[in-house]
PDB file of N, CA, C and O in Angstrom:
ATOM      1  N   UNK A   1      12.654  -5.119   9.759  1.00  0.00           N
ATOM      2  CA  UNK A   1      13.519  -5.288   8.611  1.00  0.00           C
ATOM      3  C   UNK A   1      14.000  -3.913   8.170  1.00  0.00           C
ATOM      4  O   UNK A   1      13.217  -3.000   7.911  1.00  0.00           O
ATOM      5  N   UNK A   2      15.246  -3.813   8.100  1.00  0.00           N
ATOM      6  CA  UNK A   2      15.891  -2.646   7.267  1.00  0.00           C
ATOM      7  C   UNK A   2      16.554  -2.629   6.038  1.00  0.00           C
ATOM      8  O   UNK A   2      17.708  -3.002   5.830  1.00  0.00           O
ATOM      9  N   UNK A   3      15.782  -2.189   5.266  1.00  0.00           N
ATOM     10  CA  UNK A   3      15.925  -2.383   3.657  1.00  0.00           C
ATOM     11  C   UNK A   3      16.890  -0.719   2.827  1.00  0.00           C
ATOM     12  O   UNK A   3      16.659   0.398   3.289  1.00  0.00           O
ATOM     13  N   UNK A   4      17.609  -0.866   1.967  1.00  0.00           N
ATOM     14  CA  UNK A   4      18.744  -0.070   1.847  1.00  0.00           C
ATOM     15  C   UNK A   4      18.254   0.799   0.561  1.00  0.00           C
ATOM     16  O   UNK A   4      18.603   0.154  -0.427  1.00  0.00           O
ATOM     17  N   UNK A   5      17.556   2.058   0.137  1.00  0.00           N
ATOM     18  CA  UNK A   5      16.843   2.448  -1.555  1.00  0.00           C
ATOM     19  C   UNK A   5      18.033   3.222  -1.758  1.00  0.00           C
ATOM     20  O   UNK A   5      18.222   4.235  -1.085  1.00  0.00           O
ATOM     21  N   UNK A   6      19.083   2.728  -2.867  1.00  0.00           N
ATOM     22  CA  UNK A   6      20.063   3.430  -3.636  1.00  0.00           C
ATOM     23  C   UNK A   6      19.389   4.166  -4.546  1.00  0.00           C
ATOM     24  O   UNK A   6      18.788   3.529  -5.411  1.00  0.00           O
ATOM     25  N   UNK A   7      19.319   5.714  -4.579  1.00  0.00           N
ATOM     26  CA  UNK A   7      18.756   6.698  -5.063  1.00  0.00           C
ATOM     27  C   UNK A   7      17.138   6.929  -4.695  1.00  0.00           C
ATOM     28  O   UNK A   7      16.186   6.871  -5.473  1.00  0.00           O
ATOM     29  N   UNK A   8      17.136   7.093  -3.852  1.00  0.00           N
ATOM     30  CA  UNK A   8      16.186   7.092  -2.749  1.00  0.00           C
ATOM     31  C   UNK A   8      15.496   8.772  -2.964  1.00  0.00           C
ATOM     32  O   UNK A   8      14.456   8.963  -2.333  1.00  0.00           O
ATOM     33  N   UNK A   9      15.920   9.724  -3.643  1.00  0.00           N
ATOM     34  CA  UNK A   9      15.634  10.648  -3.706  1.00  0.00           C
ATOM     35  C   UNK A   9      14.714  11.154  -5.288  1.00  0.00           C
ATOM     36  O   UNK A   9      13.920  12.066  -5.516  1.00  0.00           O
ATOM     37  N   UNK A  10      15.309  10.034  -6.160  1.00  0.00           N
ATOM     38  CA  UNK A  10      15.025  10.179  -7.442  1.00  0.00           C
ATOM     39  C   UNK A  10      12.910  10.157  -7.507  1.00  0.00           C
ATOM     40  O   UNK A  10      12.094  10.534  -6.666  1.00  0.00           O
ATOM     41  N   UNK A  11      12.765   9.682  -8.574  1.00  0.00           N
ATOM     42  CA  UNK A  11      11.413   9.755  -8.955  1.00  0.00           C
ATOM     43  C   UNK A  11      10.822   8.134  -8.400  1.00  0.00           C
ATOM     44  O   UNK A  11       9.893   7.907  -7.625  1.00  0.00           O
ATOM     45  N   UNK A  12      11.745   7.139  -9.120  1.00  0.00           N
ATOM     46  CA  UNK A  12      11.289   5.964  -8.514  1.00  0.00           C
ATOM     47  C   UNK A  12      12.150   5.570  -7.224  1.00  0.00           C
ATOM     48  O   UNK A  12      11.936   4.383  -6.980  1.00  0.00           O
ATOM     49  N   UNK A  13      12.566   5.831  -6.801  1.00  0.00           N
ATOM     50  CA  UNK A  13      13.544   5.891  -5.180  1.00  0.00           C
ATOM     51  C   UNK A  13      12.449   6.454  -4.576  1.00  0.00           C
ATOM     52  O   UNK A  13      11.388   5.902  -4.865  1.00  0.00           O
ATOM     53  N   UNK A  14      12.388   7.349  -3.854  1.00  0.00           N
ATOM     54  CA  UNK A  14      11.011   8.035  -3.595  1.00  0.00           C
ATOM     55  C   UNK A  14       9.472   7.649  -3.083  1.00  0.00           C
ATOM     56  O   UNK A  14       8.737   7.933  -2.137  1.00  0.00           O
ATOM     57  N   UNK A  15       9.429   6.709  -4.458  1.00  0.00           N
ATOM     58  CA  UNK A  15       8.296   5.880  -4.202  1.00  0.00           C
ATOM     59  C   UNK A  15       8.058   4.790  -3.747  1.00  0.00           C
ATOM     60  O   UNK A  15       6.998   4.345  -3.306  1.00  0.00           O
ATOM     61  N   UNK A  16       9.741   4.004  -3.907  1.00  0.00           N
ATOM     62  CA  UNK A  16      10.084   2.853  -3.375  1.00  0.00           C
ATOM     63  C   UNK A  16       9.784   3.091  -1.892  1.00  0.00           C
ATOM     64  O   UNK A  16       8.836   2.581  -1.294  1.00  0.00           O
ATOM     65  N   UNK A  17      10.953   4.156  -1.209  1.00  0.00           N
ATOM     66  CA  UNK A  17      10.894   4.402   0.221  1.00  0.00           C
ATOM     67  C   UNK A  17       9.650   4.778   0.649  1.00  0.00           C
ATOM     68  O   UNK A  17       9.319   4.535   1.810  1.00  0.00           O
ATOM     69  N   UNK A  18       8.773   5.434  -0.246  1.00  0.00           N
ATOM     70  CA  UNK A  18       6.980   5.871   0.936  1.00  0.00           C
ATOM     71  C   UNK A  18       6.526   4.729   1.191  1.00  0.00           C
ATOM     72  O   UNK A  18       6.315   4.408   2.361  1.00  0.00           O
ATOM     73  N   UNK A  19       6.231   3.701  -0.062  1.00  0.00           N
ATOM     74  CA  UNK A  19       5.936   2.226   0.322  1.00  0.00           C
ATOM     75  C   UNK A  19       6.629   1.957   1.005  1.00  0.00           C
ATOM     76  O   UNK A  19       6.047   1.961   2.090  1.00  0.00           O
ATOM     77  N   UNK A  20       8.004   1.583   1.182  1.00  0.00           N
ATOM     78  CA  UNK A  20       8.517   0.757   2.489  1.00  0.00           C
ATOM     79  C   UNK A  20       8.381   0.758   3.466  1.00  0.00           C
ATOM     80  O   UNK A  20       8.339  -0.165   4.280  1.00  0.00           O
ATOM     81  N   UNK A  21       8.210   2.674   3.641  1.00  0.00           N
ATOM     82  CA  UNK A  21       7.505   3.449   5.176  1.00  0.00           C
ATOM     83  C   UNK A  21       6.273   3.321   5.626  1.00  0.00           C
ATOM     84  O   UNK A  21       5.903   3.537   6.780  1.00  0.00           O
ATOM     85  N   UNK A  22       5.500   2.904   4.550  1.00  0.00           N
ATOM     86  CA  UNK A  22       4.583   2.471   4.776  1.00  0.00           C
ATOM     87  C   UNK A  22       3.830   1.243   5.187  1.00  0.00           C
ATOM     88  O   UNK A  22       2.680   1.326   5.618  1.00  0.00           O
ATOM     89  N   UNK A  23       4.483   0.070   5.056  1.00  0.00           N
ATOM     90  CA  UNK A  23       4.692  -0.980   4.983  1.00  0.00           C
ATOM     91  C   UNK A  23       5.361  -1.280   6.651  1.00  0.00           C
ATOM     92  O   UNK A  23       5.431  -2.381   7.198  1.00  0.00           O
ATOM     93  N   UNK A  24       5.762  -0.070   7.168  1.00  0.00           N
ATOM     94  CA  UNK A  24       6.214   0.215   8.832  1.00  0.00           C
ATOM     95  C   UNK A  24       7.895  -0.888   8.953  1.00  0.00           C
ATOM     96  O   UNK A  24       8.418  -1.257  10.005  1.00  0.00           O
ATOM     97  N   UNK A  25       8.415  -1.188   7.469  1.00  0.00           N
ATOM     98  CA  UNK A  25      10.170  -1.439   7.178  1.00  0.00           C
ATOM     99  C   UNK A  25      10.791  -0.074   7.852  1.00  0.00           C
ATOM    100  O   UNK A  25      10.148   0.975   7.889  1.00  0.00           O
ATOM    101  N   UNK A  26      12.173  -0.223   8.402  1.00  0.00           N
ATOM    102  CA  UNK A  26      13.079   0.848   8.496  1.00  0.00           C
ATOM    103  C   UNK A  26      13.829   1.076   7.067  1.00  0.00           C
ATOM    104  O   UNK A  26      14.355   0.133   6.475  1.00  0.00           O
ATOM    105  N   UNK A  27      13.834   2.197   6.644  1.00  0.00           N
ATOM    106  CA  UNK A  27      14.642   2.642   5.558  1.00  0.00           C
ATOM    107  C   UNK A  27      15.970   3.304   5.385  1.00  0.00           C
ATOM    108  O   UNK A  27      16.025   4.511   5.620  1.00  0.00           O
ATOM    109  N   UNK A  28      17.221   2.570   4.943  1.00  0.00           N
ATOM    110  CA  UNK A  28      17.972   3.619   5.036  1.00  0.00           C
ATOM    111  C   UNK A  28      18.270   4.290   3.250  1.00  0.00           C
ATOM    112  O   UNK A  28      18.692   3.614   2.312  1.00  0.00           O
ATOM    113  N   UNK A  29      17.920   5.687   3.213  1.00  0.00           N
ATOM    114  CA  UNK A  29      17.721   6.512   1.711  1.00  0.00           C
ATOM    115  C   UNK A  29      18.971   6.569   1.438  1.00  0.00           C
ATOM    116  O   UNK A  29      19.645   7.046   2.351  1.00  0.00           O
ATOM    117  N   UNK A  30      19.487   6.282   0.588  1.00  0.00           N
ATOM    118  CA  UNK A  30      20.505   6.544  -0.038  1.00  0.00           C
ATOM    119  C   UNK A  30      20.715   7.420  -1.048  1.00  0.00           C
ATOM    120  O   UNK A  30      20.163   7.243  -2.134  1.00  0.00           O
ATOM    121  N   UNK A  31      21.594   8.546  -0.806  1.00  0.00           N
ATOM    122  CA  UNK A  31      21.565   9.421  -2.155  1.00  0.00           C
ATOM    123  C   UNK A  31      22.428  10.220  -2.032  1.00  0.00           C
ATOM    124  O   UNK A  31      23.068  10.166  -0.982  1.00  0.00           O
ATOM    125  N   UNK A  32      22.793  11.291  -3.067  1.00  0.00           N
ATOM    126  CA  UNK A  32      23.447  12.094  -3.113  1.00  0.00           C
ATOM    127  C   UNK A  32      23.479  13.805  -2.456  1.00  0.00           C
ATOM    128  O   UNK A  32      24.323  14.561  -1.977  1.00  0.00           O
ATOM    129  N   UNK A  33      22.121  13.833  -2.753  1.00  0.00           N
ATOM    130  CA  UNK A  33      21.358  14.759  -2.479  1.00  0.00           C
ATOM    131  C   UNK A  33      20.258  14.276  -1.304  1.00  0.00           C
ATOM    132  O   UNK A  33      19.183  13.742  -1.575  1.00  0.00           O
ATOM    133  N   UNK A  34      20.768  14.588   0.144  1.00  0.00           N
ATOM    134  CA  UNK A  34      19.864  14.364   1.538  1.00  0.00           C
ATOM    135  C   UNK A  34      18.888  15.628   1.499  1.00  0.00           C
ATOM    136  O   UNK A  34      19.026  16.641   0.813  1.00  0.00           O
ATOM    137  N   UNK A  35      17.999  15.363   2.288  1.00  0.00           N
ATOM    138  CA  UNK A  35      17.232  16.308   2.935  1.00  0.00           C
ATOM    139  C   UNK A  35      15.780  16.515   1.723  1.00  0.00           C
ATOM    140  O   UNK A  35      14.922  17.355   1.994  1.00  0.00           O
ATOM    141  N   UNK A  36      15.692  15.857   0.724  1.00  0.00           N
ATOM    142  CA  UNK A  36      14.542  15.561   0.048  1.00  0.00           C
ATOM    143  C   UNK A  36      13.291  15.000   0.270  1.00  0.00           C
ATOM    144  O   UNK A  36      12.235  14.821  -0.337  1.00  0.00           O
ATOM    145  N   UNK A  37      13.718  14.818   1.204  1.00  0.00           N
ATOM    146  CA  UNK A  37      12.821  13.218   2.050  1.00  0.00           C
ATOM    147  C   UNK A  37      11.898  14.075   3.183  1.00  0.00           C
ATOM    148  O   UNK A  37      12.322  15.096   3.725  1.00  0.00           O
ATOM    149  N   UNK A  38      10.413  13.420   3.482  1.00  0.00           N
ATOM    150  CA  UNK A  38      10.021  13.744   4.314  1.00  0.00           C
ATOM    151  C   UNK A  38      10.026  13.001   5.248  1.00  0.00           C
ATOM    152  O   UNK A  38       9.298  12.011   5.318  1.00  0.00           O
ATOM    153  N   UNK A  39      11.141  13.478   6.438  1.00  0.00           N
ATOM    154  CA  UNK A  39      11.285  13.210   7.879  1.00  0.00           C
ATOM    155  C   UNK A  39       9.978  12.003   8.379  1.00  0.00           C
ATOM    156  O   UNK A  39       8.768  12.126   8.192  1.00  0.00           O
ATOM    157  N   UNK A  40      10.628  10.981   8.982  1.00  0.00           N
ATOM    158  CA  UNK A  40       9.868   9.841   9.556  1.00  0.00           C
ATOM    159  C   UNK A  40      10.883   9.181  10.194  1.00  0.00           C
ATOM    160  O   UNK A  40      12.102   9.210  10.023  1.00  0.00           O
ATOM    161  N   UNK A  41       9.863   8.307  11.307  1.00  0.00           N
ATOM    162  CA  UNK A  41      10.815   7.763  12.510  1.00  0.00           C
ATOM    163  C   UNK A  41      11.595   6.431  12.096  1.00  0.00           C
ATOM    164  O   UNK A  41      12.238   5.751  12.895  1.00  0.00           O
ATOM    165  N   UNK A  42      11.443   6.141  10.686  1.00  0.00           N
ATOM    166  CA  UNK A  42      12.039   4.729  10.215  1.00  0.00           C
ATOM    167  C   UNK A  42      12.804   5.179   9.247  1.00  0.00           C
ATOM    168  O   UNK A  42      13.566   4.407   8.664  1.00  0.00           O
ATOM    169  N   UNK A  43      12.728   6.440   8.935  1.00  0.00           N
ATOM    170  CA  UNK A  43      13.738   7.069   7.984  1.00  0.00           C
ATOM    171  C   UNK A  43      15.175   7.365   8.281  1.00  0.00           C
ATOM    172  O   UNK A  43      15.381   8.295   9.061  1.00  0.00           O
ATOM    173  N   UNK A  44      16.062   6.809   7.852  1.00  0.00           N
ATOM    174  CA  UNK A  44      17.241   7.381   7.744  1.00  0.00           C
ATOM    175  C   UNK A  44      18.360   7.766   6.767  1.00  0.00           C
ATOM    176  O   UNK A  44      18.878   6.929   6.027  1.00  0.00           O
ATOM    177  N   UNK A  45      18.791   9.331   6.791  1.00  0.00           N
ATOM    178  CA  UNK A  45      19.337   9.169   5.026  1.00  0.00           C
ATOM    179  C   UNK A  45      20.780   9.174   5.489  1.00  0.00           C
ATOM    180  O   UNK A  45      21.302   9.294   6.598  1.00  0.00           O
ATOM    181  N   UNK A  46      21.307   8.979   4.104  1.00  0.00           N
ATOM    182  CA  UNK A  46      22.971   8.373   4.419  1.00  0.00           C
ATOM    183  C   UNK A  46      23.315   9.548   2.803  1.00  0.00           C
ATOM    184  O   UNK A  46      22.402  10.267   2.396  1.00  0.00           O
ATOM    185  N   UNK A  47      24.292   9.542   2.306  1.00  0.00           N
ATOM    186  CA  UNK A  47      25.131  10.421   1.766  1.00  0.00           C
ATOM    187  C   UNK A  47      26.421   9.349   1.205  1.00  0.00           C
ATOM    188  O   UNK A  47      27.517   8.981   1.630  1.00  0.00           O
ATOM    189  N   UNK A  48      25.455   9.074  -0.165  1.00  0.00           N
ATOM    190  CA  UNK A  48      27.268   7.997  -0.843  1.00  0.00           C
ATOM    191  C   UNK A  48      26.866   8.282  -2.276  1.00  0.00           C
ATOM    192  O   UNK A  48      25.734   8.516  -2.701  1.00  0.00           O
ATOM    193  N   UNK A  49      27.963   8.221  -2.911  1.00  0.00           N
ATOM    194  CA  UNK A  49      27.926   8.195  -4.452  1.00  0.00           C
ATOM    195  C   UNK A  49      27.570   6.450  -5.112  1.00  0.00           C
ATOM    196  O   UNK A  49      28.393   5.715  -4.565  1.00  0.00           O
ATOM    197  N   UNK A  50      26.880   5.822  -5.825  1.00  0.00           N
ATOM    198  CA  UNK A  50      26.826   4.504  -5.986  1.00  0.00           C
ATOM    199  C   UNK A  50      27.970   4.011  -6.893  1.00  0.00           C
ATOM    200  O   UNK A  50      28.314   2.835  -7.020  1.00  0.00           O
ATOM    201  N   UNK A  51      28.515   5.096  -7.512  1.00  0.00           N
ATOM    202  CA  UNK A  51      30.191   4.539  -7.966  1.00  0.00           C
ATOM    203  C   UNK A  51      31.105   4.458  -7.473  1.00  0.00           C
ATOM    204  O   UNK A  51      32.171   4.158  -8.011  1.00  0.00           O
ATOM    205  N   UNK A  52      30.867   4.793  -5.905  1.00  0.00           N
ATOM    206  CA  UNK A  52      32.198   4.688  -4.849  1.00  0.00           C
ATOM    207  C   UNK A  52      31.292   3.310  -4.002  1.00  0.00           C
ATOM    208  O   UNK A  52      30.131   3.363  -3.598  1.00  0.00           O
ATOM    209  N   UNK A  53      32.296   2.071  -3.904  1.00  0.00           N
ATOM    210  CA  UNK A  53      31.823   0.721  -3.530  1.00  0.00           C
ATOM    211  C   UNK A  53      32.297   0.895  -2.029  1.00  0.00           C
ATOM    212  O   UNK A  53      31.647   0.468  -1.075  1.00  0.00           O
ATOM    213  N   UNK A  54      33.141   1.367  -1.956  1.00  0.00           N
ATOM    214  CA  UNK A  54      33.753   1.964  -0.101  1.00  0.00           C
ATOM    215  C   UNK A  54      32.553   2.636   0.393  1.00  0.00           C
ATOM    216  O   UNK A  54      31.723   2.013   1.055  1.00  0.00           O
ATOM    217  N   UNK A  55      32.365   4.344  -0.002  1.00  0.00           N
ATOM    218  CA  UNK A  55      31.424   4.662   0.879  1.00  0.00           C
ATOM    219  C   UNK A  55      29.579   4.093   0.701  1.00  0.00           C
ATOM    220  O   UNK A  55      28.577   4.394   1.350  1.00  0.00           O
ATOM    221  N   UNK A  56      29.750   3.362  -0.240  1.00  0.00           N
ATOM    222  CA  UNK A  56      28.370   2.796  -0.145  1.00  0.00           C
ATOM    223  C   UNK A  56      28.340   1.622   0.577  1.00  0.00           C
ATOM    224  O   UNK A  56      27.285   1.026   0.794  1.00  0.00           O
ATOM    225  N   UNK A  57      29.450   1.233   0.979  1.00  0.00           N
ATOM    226  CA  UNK A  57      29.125  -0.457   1.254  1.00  0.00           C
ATOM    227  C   UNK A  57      29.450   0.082   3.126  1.00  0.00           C
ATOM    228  O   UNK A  57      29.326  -0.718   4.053  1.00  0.00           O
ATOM    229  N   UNK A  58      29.799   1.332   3.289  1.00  0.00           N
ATOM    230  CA  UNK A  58      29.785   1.618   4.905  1.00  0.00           C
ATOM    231  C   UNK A  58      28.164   1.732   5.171  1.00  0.00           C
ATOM    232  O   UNK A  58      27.548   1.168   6.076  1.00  0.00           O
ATOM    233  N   UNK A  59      27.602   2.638   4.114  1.00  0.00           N
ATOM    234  CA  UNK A  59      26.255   3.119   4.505  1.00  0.00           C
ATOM    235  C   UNK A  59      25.451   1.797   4.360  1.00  0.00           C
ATOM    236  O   UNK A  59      24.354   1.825   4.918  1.00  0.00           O
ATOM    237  N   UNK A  60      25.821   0.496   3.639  1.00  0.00           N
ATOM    238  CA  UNK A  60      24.970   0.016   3.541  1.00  0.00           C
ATOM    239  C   UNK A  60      24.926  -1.576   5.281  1.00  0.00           C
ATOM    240  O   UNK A  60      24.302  -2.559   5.682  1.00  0.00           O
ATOM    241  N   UNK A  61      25.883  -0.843   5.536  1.00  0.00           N
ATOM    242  CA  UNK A  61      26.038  -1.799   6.753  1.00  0.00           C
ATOM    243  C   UNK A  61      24.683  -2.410   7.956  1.00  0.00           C
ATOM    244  O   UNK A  61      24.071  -1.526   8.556  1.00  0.00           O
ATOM    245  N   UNK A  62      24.439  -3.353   8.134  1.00  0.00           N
ATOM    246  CA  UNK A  62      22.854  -3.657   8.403  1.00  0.00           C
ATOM    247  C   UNK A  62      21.915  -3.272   8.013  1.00  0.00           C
ATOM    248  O   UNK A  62      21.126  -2.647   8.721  1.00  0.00           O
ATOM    249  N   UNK A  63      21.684  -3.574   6.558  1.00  0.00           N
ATOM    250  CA  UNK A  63      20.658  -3.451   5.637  1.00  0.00           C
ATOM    251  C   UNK A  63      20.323  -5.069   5.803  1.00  0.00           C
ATOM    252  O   UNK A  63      21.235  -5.873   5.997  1.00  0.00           O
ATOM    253  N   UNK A  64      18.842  -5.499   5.702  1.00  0.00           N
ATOM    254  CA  UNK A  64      18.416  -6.926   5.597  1.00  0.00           C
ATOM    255  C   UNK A  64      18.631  -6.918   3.945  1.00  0.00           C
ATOM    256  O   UNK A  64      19.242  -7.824   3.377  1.00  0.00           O
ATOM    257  N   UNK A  65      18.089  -5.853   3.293  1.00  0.00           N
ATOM    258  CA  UNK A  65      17.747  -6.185   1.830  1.00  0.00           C
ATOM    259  C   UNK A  65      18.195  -4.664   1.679  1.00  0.00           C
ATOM    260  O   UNK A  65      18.078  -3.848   2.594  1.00  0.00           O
ATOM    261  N   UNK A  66      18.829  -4.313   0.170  1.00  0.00           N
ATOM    262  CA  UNK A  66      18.945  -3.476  -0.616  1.00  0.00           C
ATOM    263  C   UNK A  66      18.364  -3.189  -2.545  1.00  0.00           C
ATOM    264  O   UNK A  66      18.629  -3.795  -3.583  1.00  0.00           O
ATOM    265  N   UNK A  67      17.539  -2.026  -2.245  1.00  0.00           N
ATOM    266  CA  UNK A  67      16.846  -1.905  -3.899  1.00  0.00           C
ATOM    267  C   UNK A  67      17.406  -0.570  -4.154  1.00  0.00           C
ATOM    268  O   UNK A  67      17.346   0.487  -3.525  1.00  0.00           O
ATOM    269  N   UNK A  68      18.059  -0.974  -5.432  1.00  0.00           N
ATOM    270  CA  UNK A  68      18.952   0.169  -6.639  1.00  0.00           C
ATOM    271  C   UNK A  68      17.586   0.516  -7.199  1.00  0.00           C
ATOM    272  O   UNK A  68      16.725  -0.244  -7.642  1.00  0.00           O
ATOM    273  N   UNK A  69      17.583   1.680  -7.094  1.00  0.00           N
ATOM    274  CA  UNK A  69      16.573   2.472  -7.835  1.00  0.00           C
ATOM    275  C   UNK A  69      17.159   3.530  -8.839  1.00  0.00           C
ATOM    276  O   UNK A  69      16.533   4.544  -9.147  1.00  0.00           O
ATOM    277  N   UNK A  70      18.563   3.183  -9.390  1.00  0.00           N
ATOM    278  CA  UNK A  70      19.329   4.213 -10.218  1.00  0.00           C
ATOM    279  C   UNK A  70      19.271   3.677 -11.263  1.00  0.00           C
ATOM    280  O   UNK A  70      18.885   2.508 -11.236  1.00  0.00           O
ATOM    281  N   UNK A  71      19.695   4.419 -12.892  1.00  0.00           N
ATOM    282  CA  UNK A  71      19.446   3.806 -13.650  1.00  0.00           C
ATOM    283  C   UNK A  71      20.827   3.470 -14.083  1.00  0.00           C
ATOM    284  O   UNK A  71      21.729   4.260 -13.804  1.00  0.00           O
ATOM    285  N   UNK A  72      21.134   2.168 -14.864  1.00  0.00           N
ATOM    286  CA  UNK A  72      21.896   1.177 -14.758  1.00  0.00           C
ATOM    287  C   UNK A  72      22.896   2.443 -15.660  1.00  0.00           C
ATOM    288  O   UNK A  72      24.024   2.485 -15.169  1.00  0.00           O
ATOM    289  N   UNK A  73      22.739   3.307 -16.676  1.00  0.00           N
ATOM    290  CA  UNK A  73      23.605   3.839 -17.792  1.00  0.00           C
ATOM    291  C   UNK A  73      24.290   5.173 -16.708  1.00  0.00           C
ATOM    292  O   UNK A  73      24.983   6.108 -17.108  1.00  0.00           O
ATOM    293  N   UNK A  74      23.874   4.929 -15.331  1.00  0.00           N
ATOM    294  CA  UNK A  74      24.463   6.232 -14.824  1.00  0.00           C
ATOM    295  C   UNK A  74      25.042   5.637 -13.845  1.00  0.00           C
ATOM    296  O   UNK A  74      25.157   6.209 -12.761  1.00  0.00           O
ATOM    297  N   UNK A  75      25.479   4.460 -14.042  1.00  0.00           N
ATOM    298  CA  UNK A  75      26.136   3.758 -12.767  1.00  0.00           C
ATOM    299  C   UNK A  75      27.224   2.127 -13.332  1.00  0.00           C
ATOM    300  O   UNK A  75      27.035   1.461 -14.350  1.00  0.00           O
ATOM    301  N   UNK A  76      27.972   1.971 -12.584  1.00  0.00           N
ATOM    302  CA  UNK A  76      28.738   0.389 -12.650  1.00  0.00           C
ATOM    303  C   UNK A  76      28.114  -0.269 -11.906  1.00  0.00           C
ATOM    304  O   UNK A  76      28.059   0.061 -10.721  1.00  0.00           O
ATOM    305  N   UNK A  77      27.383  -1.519 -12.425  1.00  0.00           N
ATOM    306  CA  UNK A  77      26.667  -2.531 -11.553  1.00  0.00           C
ATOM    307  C   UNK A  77      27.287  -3.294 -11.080  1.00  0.00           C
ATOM    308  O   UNK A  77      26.772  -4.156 -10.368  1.00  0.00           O
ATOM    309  N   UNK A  78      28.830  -3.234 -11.349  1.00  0.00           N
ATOM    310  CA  UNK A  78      29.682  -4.260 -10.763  1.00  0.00           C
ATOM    311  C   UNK A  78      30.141  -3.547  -9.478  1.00  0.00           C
ATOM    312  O   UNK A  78      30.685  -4.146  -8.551  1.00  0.00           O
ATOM    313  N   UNK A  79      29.774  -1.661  -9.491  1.00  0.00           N
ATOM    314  CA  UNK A  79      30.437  -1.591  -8.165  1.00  0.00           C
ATOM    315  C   UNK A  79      29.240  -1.562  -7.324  1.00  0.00           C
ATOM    316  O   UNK A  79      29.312  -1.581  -6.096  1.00  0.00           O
ATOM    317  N   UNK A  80      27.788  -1.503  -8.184  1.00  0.00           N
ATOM    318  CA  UNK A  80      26.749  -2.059  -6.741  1.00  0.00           C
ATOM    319  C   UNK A  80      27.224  -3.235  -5.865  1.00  0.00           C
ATOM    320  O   UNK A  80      27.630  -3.237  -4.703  1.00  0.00           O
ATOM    321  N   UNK A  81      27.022  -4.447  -6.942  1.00  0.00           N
ATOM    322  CA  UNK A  81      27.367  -5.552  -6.369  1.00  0.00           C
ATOM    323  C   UNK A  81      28.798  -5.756  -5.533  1.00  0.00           C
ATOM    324  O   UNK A  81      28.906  -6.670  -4.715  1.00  0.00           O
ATOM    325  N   UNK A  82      29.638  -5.038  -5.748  1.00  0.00           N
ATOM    326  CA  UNK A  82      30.832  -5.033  -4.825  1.00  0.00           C
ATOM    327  C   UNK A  82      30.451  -4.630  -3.680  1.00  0.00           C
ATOM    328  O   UNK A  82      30.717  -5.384  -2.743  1.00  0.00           O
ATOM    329  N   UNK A  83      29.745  -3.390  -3.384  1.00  0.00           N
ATOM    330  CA  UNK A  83      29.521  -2.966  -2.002  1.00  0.00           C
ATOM    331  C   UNK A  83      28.614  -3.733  -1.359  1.00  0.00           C
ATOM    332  O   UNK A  83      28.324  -3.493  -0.187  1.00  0.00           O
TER     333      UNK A  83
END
């Protein structure tokens, strides 16, 4: 299963993705800021803003499941759900 952590870098993003990695899910991190992450073979980070519904909804392409880990006052939830 490949599951999609929008802000994947943050405090609770982060923790979402070690559990998932742990859990032996493929991850793809989503964030603004790459290279935060410690390197693993189910890890993969991607590079989108969550207010742009275009380049998030490329990165989010074969995701089984996706978890927003951003907080709702720093984002449009209508353009999560669009992408």
């Amino acid at each position: 299963m490949n599951i999609a952590v929008i802000g994947a870098t943050g405090t609770a993003g982060s923790r979402i993705v070690h559990e998932a990695l742990a859990r032996g899910l493929r991850v793809t991190a989503i964030s603004r800021k790459p290279g935060q992450l410690t390197s693993h073979a189910n890890l993969r980070e991607a590079v989108a803003d969550a207010n742009d519904s275009a380049a998030l909804a490329r990165v989010l392409v074969g995701s089984d499941a996706v978890v927003s880990a951003i907080r709702f006052v720093d984002s449009d939830p209508l353009k999560l759900i669009d992408a």
